[in-house]
Structure formats: structure tokens, C-alpha cells
N, C-alpha and C positions, 0 to 999 in steps of 0.2 A: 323509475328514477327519471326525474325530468331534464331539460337542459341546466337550469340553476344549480342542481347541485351537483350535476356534472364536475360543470365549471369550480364549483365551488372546492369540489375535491382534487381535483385537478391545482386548483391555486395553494390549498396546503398542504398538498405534494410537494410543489414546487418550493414553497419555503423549508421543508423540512427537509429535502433535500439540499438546499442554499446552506442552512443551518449545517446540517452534515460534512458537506464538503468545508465548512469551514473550520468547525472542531476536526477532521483529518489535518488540516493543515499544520496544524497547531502541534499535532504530533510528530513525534522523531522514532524512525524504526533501525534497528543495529542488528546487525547479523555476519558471523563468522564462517570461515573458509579455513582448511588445512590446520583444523584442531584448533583454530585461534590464533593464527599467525598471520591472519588478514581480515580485519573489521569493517565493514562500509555501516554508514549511518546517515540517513536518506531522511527527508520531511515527508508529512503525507501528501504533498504535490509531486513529490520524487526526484526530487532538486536534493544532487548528495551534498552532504554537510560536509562527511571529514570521511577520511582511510588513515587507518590505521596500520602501517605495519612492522610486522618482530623483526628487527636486525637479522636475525639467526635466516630470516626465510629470503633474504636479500645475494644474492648469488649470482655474480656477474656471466658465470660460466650457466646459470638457466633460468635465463629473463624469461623463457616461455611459459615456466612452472609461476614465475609470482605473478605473471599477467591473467594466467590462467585463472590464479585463485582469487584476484582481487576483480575478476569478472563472475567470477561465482559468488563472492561474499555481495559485491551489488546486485546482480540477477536475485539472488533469496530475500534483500531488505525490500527489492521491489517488489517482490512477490507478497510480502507481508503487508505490506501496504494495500495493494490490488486485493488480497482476503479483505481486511480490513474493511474496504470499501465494497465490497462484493458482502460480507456479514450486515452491516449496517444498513445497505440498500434490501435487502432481503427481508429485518427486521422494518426498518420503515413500510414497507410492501406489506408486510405480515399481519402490524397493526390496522393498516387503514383498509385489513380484508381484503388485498389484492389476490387472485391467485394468477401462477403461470401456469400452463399446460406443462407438465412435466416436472415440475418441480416440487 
């Protein structure tokens, strides 16, 4: 393989990656905590949209129990996200015959 198509492959990496990060953005990930008593719903930049939560889970006397679960319902949309982008980068890889050691 010479330098040209190096390069070459290299430059349609890079858009198809451009590409990718851009259809993630687009999306919106939602994910629940304490059986659904706390929803976060995050874009695929990880900028959260909205929280959601049950009256019933709202308990003056244990602020630490809903803080707790509305940090777990956003740690999981983030994480769905980060697959997401970890699936797609992988598949991009896959097509243009990349391999990693290990993977």
C-alpha cells in the first residue's frame, strides 16, 4: 500500500467518522433508576435533555436516596450512549478492514 492510499483511507475514515458523530448527535438516549421512579434522557453529545421524576420517590426526609437514583439513571443514558459510539466506531473499523490487536 503506498502513501496515496494511505492517505486516502485515512480521509474516509475521517468523514465517516464526522458523519457518525453527527447521526449520534441527533439521537436521544433515556434510561431509568428505582424501577422507573427516575428517567434521565441525554443526546448523543451527552448534553441531558430532561429528568424525570415520580412524586411518590420525592422524600424530604431522603434526599440522598433520589440524588442517588437520578445519578444512576444519568450514569446508564451515558453509558448507552458511549456503547453506541463504541458499536458504530467498531463497525466503521470493521468495514474499511481495520483490525485491533485484541479485539
Amino acid at each position: 500500500m503506498n502513501i496515496n492510499q494511505i492517505m486516502k483511507q485515512a480521509q474516509d475514515m475521517q468523514k465517516k467518522l464526522a458523519k457518525q458523530q453527527e447521526e449520534l448527535s441527533q439521537k436521544e438516549f433515556e434510561a431509568s433508576s428505582g424501577g422507573g421512579m427516575v428517567t434521565a434522557k441525554i443526546n448523543g453529545t451527552g448534553q441531558l435533555l430532561a429528568i424525570q421524576i415520580d412524586p411518590e420517590v420525592v422524600d424530604k426526609d431522603d434526599v440522598d436516596m433520589l440524588q442517588d437514583l437520578i445519578v444512576a439513571a444519568v450514569n446508564e443514558a451515558s453509558k448507552k450512549v458511549s456503547d453506541e459510539a463504541q458499536g458504530g466506531m467498531m463497525g466503521m473499523m470493521n468495514q474499511m478492514g481495520i483490525k485491533l490487536p485484541g479485539m
